[in-house]
PDB file of N, CA, C, O and CB in Angstrom:
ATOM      1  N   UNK A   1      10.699  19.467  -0.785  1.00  0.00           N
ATOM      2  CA  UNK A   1      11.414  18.342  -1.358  1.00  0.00           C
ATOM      3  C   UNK A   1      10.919  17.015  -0.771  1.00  0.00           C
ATOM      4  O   UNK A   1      10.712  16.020  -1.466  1.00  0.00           O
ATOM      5  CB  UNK A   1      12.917  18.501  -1.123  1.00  0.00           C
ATOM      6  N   UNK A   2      10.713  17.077   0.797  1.00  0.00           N
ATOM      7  CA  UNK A   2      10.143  16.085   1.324  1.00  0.00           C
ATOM      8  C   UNK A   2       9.084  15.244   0.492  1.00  0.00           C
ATOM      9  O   UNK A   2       9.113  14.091   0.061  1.00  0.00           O
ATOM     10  CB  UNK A   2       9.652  16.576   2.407  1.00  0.00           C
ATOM     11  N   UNK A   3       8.035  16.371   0.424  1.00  0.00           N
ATOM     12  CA  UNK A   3       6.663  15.757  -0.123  1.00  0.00           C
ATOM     13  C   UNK A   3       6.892  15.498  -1.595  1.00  0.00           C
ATOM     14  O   UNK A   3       6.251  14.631  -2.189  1.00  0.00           O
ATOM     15  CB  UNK A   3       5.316  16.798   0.074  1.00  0.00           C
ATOM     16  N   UNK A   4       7.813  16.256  -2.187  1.00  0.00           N
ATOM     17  CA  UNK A   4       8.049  15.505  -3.650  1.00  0.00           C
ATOM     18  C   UNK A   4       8.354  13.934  -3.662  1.00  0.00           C
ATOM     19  O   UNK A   4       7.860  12.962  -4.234  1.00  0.00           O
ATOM     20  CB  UNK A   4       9.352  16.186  -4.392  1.00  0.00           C
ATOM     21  N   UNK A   5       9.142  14.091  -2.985  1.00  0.00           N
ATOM     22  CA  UNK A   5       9.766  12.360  -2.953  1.00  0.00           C
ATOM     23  C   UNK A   5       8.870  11.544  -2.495  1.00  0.00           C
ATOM     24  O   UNK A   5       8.754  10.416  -2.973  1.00  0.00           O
ATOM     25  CB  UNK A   5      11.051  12.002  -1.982  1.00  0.00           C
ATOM     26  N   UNK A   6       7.999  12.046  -1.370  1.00  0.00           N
ATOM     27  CA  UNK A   6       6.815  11.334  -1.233  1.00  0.00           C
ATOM     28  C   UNK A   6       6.325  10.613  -1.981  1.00  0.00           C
ATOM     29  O   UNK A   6       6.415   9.386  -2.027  1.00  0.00           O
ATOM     30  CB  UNK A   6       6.039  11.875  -1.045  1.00  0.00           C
ATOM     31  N   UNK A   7       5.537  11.594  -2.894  1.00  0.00           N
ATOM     32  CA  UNK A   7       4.850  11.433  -4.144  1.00  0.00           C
ATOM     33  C   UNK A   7       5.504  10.421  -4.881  1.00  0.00           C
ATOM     34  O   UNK A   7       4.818   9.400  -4.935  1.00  0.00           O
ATOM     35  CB  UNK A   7       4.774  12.660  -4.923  1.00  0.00           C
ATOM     36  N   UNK A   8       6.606  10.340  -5.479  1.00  0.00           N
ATOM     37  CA  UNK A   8       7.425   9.354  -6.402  1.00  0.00           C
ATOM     38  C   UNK A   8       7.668   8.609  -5.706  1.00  0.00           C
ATOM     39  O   UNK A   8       7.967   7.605  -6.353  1.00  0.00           O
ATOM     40  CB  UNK A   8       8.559   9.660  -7.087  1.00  0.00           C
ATOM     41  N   UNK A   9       7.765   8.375  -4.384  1.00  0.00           N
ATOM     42  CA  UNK A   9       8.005   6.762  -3.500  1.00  0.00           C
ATOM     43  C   UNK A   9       6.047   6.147  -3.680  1.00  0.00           C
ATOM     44  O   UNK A   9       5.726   4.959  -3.657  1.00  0.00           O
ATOM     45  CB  UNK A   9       8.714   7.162  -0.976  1.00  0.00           C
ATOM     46  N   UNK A  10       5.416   6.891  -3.782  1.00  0.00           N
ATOM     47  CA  UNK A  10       4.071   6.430  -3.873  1.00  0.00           C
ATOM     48  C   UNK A  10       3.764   5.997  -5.000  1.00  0.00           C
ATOM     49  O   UNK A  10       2.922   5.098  -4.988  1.00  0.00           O
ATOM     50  CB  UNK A  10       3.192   7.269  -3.572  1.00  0.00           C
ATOM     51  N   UNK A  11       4.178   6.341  -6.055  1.00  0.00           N
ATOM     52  CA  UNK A  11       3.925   6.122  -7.544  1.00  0.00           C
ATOM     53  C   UNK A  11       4.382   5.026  -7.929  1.00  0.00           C
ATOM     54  O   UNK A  11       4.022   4.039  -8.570  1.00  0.00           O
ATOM     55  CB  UNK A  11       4.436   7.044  -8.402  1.00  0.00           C
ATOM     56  N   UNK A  12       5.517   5.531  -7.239  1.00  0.00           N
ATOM     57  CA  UNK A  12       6.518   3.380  -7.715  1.00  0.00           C
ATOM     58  C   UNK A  12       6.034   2.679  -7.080  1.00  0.00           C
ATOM     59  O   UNK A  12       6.117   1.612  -7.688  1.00  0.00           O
ATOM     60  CB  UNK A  12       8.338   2.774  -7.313  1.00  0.00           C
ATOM     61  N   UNK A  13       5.224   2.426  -5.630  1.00  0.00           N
ATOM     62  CA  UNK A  13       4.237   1.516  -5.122  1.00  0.00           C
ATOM     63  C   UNK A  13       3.359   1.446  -5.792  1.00  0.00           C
ATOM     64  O   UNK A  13       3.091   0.250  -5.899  1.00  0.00           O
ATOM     65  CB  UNK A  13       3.774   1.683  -4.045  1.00  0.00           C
ATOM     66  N   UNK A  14       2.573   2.135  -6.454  1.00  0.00           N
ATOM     67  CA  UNK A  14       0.964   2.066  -6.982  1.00  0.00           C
ATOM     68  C   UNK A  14       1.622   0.921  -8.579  1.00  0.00           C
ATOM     69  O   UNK A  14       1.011  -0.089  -8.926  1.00  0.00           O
ATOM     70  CB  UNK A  14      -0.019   4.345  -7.518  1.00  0.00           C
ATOM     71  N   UNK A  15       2.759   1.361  -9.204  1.00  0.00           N
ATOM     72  CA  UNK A  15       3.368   0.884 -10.618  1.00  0.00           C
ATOM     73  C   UNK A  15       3.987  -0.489 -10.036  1.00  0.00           C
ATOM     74  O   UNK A  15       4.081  -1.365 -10.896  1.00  0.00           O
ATOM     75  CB  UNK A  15       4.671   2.073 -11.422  1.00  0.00           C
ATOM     76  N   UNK A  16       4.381  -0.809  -8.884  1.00  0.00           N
ATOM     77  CA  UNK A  16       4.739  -2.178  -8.275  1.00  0.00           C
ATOM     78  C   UNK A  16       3.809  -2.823  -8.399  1.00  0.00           C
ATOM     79  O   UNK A  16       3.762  -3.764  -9.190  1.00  0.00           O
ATOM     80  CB  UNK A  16       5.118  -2.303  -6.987  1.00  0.00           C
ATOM     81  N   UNK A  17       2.638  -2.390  -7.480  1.00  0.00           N
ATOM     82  CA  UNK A  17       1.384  -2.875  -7.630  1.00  0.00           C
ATOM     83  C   UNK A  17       0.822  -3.151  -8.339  1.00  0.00           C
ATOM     84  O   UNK A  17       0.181  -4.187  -8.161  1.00  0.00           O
ATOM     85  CB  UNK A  17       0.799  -2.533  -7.375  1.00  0.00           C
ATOM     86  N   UNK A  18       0.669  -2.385  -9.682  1.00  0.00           N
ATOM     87  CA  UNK A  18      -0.292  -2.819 -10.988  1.00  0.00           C
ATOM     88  C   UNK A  18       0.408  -3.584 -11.592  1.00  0.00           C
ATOM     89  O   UNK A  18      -0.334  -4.540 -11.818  1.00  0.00           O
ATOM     90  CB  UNK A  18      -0.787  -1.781 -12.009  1.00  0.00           C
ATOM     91  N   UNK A  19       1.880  -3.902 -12.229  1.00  0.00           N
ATOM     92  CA  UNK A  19       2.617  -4.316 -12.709  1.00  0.00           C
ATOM     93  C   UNK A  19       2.529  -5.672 -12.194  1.00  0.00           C
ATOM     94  O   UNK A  19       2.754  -6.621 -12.945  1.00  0.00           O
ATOM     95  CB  UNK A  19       3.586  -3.621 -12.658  1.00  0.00           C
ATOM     96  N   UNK A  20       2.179  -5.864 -10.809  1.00  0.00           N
ATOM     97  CA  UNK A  20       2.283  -7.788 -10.298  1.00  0.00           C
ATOM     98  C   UNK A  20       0.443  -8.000 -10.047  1.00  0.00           C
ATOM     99  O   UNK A  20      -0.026  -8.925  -9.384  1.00  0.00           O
ATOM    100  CB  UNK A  20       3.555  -8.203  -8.067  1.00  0.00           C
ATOM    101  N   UNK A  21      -0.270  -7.081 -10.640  1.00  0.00           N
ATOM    102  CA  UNK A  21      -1.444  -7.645 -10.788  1.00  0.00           C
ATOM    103  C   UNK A  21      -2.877  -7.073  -9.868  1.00  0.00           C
ATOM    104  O   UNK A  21      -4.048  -7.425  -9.727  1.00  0.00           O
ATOM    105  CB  UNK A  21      -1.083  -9.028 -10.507  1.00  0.00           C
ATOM    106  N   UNK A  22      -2.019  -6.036  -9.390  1.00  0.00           N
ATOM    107  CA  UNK A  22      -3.275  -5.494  -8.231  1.00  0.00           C
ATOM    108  C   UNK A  22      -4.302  -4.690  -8.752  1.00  0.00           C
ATOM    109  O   UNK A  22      -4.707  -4.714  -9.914  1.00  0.00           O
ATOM    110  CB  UNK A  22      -2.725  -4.547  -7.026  1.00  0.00           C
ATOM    111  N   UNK A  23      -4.661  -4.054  -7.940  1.00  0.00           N
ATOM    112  CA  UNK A  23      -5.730  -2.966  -8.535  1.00  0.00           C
ATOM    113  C   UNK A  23      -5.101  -1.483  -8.742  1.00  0.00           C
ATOM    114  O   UNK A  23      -4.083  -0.951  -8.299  1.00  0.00           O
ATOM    115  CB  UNK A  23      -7.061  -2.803  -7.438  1.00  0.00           C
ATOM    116  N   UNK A  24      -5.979  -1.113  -9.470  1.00  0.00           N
ATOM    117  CA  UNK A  24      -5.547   0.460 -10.009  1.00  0.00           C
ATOM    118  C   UNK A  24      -5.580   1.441  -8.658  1.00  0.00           C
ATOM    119  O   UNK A  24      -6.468   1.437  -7.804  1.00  0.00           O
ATOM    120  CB  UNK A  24      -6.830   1.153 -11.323  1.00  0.00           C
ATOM    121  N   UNK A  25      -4.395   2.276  -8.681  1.00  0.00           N
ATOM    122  CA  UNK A  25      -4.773   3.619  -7.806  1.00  0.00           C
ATOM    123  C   UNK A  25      -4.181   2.535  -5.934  1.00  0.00           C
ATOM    124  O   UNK A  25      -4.182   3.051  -4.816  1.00  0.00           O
ATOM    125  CB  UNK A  25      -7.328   4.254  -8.097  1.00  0.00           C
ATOM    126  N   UNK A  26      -3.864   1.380  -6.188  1.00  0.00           N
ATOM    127  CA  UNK A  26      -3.696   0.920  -4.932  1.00  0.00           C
ATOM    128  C   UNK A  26      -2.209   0.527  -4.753  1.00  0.00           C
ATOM    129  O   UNK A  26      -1.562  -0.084  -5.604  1.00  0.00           O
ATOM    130  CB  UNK A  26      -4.644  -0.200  -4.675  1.00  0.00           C
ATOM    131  N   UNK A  27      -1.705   0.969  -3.475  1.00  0.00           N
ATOM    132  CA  UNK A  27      -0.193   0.878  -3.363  1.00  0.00           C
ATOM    133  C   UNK A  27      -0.010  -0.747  -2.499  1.00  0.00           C
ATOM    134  O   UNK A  27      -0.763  -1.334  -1.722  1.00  0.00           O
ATOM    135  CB  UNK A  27       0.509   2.454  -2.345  1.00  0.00           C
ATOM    136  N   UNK A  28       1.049  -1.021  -2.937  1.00  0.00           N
ATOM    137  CA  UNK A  28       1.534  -2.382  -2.668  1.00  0.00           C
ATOM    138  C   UNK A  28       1.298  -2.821  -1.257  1.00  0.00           C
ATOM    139  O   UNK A  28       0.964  -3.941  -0.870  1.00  0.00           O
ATOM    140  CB  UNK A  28       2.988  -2.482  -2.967  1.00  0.00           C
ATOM    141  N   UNK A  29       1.595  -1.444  -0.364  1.00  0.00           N
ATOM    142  CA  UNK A  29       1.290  -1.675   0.735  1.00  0.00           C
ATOM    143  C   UNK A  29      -0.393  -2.223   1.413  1.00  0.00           C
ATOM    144  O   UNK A  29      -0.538  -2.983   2.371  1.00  0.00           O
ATOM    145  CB  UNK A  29       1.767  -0.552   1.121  1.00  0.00           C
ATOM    146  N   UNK A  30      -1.213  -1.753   0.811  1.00  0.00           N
ATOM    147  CA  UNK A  30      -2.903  -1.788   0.826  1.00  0.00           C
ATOM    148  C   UNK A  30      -2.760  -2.933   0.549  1.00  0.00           C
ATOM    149  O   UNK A  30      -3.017  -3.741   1.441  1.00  0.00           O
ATOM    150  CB  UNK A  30      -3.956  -0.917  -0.146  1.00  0.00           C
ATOM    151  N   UNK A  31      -2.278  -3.472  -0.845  1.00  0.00           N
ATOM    152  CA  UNK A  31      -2.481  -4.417  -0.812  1.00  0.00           C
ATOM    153  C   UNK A  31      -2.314  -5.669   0.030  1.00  0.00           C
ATOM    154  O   UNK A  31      -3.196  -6.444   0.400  1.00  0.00           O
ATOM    155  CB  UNK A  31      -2.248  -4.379  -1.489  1.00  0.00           C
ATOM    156  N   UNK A  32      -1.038  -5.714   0.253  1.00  0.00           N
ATOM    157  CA  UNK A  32      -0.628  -6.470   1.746  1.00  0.00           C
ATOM    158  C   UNK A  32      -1.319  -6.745   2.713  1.00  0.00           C
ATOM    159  O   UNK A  32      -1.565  -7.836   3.228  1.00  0.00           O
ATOM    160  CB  UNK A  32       0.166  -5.917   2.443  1.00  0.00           C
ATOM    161  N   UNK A  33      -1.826  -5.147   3.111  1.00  0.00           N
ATOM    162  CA  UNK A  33      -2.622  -5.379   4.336  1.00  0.00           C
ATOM    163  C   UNK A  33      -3.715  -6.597   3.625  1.00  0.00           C
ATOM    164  O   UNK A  33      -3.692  -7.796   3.904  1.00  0.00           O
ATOM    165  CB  UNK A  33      -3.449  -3.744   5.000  1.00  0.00           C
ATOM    166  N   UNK A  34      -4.340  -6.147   2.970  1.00  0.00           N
ATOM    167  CA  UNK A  34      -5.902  -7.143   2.181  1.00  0.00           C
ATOM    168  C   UNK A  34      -5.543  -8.477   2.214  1.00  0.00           C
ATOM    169  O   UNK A  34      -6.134  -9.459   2.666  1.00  0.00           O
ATOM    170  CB  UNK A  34      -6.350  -6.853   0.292  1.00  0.00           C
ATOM    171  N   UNK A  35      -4.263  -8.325   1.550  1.00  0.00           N
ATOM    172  CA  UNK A  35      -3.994  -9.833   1.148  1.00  0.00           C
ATOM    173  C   UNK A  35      -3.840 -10.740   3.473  1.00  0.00           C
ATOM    174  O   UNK A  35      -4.127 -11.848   3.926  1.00  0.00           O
ATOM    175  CB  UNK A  35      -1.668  -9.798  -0.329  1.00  0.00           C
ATOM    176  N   UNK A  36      -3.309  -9.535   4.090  1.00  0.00           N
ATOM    177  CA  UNK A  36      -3.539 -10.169   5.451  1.00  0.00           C
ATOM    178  C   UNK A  36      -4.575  -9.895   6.008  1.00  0.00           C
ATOM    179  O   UNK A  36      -4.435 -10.381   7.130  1.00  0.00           O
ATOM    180  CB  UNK A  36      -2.685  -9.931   6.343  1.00  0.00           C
ATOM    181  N   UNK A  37      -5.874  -9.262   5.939  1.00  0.00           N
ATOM    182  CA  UNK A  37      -7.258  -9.348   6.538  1.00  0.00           C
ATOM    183  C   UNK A  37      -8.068 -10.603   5.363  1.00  0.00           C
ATOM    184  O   UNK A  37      -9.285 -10.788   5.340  1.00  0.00           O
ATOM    185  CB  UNK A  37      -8.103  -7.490   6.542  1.00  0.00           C
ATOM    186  N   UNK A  38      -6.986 -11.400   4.400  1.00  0.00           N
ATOM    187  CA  UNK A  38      -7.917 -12.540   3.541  1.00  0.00           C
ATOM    188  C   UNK A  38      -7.193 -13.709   4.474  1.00  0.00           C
ATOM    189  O   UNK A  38      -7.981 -14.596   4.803  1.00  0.00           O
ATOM    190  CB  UNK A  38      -7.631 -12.700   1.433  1.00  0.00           C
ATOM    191  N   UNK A  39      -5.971 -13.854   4.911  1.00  0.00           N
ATOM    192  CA  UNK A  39      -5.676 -14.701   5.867  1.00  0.00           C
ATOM    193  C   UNK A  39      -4.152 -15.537   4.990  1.00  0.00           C
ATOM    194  O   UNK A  39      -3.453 -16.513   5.262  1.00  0.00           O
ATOM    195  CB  UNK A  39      -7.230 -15.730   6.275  1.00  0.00           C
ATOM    196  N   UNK A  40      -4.186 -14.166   3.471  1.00  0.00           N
ATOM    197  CA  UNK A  40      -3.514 -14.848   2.742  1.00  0.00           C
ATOM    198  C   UNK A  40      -1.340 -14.155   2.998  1.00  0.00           C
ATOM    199  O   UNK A  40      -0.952 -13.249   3.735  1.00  0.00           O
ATOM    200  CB  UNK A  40      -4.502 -14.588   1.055  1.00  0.00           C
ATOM    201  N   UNK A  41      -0.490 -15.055   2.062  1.00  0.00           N
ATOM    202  CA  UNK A  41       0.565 -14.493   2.732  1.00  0.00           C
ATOM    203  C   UNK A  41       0.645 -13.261   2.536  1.00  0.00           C
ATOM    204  O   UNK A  41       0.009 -12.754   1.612  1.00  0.00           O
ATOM    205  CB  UNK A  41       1.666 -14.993   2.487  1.00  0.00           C
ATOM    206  N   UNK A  42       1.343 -12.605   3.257  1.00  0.00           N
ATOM    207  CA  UNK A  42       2.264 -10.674   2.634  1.00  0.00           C
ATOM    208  C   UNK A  42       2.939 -10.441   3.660  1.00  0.00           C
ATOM    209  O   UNK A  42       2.949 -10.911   4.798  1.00  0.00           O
ATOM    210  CB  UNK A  42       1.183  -8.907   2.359  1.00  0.00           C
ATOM    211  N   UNK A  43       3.723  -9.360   2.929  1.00  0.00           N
ATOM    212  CA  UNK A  43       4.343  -8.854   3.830  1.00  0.00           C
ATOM    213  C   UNK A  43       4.330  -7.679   4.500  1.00  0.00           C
ATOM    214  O   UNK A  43       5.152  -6.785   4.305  1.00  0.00           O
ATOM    215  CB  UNK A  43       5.120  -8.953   3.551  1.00  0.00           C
ATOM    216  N   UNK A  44       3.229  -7.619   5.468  1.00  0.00           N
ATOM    217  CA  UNK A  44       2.771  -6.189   6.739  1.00  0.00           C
ATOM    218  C   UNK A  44       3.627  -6.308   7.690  1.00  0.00           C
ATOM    219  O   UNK A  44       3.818  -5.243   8.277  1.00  0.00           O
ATOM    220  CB  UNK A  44       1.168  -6.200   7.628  1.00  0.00           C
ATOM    221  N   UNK A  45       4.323  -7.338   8.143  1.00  0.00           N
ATOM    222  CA  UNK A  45       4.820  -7.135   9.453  1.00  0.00           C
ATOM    223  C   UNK A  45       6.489  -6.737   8.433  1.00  0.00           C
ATOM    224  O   UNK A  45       6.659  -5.550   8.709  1.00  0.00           O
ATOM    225  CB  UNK A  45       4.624  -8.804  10.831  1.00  0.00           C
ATOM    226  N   UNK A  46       7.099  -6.956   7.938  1.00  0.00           N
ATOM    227  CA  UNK A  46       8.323  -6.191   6.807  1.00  0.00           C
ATOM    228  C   UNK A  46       8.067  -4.985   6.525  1.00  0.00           C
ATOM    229  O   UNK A  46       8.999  -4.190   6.643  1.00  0.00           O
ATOM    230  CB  UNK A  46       8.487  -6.779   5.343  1.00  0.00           C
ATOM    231  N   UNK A  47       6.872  -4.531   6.116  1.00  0.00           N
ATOM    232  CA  UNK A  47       6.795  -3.389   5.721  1.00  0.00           C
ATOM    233  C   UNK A  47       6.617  -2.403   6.633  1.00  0.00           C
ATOM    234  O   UNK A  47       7.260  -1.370   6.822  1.00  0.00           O
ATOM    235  CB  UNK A  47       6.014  -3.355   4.929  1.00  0.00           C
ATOM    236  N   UNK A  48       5.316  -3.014   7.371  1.00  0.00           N
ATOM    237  CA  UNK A  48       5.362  -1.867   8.642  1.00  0.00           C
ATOM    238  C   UNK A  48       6.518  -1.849   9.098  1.00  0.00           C
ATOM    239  O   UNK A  48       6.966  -0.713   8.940  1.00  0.00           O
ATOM    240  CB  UNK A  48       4.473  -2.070   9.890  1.00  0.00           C
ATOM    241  N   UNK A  49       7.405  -2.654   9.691  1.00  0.00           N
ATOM    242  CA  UNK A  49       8.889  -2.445  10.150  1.00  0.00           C
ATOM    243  C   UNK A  49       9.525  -1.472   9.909  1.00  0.00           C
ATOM    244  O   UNK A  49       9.978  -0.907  10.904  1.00  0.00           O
ATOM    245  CB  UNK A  49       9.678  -3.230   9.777  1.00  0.00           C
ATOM    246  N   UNK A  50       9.827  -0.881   8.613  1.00  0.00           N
ATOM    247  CA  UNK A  50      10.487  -0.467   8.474  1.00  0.00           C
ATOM    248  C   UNK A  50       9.951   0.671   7.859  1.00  0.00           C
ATOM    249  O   UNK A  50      10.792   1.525   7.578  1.00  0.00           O
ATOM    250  CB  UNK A  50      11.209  -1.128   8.161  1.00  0.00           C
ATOM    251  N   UNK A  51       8.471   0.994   7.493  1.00  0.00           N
ATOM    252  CA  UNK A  51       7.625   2.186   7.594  1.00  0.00           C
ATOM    253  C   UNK A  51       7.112   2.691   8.332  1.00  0.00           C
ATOM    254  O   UNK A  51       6.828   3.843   8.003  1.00  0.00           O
ATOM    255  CB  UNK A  51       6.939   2.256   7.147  1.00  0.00           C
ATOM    256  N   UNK A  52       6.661   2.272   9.712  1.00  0.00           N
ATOM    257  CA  UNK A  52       6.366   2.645  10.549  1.00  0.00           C
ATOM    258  C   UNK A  52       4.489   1.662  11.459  1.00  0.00           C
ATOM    259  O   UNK A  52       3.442   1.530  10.826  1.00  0.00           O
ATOM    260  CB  UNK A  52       6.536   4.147   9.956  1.00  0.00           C
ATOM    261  N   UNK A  53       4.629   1.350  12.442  1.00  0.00           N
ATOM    262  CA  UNK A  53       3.298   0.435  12.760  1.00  0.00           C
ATOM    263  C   UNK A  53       2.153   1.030  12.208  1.00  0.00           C
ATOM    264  O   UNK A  53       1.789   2.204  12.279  1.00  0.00           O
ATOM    265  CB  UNK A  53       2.978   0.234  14.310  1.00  0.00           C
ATOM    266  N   UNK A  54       1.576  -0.030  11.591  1.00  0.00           N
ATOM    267  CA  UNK A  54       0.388   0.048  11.059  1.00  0.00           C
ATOM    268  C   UNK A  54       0.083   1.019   9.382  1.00  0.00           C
ATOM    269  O   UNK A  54      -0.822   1.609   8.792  1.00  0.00           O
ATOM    270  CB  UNK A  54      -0.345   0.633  12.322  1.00  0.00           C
ATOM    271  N   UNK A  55       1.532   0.652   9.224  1.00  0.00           N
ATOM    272  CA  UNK A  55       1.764   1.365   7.733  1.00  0.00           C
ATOM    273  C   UNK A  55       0.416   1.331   6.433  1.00  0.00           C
ATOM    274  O   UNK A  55      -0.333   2.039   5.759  1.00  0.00           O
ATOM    275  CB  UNK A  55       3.193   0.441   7.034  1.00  0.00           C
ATOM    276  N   UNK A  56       0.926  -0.412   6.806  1.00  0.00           N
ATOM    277  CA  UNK A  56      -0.010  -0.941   5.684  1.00  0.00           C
ATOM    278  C   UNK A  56      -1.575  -0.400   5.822  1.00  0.00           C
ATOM    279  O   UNK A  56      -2.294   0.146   4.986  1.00  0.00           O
ATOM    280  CB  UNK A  56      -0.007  -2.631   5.750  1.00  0.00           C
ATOM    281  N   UNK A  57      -1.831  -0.786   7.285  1.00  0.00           N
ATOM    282  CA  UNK A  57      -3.245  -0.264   7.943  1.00  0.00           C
ATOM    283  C   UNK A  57      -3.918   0.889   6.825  1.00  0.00           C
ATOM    284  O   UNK A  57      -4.857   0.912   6.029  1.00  0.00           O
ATOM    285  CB  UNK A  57      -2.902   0.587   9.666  1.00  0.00           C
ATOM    286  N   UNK A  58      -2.912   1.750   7.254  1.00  0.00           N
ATOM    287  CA  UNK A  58      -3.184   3.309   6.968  1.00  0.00           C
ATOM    288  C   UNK A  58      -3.639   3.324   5.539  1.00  0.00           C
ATOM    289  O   UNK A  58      -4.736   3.746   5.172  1.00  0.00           O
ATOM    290  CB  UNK A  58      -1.797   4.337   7.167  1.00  0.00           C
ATOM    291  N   UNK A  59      -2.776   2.866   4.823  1.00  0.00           N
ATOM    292  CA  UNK A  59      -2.314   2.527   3.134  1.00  0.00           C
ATOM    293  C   UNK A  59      -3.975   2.192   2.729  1.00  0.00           C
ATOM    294  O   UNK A  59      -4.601   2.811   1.869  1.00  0.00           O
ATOM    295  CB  UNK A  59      -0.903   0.772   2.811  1.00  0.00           C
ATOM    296  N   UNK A  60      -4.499   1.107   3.532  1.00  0.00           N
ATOM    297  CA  UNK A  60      -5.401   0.114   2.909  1.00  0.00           C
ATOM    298  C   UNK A  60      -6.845   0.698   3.197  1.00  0.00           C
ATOM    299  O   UNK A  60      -7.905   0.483   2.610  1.00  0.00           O
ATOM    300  CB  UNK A  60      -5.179  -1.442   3.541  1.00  0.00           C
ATOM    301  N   UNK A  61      -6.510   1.627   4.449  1.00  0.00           N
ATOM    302  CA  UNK A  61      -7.983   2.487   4.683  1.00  0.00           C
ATOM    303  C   UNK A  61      -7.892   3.809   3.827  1.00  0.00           C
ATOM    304  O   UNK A  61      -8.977   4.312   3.536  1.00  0.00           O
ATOM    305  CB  UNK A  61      -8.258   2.983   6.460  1.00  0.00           C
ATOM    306  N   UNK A  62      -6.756   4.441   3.386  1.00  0.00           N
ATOM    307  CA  UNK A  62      -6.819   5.133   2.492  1.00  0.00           C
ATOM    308  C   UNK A  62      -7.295   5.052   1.323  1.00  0.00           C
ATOM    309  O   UNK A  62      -7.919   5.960   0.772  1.00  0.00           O
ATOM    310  CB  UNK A  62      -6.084   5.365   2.422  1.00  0.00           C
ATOM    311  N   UNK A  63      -6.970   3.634   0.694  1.00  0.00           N
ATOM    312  CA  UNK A  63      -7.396   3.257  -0.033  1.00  0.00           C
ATOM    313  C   UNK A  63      -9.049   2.789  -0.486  1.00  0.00           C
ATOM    314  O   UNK A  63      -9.640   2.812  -1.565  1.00  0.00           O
ATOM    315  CB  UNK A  63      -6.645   2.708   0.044  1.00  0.00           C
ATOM    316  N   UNK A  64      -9.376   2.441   0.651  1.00  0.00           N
ATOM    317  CA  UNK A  64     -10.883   2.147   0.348  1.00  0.00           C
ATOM    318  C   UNK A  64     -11.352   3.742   0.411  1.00  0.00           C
ATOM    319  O   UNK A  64     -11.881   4.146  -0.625  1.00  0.00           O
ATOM    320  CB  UNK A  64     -11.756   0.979   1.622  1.00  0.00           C
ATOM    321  N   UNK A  65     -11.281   4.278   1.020  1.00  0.00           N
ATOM    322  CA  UNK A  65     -11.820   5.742   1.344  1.00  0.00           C
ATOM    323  C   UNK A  65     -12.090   6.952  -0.217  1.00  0.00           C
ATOM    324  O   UNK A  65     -13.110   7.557  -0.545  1.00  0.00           O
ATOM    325  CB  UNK A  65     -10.420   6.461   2.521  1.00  0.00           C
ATOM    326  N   UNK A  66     -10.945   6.925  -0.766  1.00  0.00           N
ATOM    327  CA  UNK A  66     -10.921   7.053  -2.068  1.00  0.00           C
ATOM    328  C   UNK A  66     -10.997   5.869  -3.038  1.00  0.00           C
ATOM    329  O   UNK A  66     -10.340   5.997  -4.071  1.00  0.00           O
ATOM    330  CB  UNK A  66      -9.896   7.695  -2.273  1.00  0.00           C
ATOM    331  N   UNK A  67     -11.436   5.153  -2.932  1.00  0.00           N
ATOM    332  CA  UNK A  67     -11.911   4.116  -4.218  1.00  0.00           C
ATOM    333  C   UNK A  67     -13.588   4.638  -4.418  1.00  0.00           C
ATOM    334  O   UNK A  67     -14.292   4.487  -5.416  1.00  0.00           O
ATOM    335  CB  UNK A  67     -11.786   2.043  -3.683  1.00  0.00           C
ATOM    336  N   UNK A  68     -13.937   5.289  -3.123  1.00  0.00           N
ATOM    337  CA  UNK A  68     -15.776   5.122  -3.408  1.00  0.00           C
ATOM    338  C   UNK A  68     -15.548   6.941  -4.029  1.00  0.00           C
ATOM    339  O   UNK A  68     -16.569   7.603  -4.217  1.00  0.00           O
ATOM    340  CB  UNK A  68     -17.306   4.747  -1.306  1.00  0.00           C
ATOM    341  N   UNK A  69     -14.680   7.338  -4.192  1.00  0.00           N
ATOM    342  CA  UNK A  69     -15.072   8.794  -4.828  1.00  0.00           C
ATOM    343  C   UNK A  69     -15.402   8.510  -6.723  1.00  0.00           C
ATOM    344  O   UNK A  69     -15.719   9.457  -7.443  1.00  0.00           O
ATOM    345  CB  UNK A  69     -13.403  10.086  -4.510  1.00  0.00           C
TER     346      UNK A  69
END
């Protein structure tokens, strides 16, 4: 059940994400991080908070990792 909900807490990030303009296959969180290694605003230090340190981190290297497949 855990990992189900997973999955659908991930989906509604990736549909957050595309819906305000991001890229495909990338969760809101990735994005964040990017938008803070561009120097631009987000919210990583909110999110990690309350996901756990270096949430976004994780999110955004996941993300590049599978973008090159």
């Amino acid at each position: 059940m855990k990992r189900y909900l997973n999955r659908i807490l991930v989906a509604i990030s990736v549909l957050i994400n595309v819906i305000l303009g991001g890229d495909n296959n990338q969760t809101f969180s990735a994005r964040n991080y990017d938008w803070h290694k561009r120097g631009l605003p987000n919210a990583t230090k909110a999110i990690d908070f309350f996901l756990g340190k270096e949430h976004c981190l994780e999110c955004w290297i996941y993300w590049k990792v599978r973008k090159k497949w």
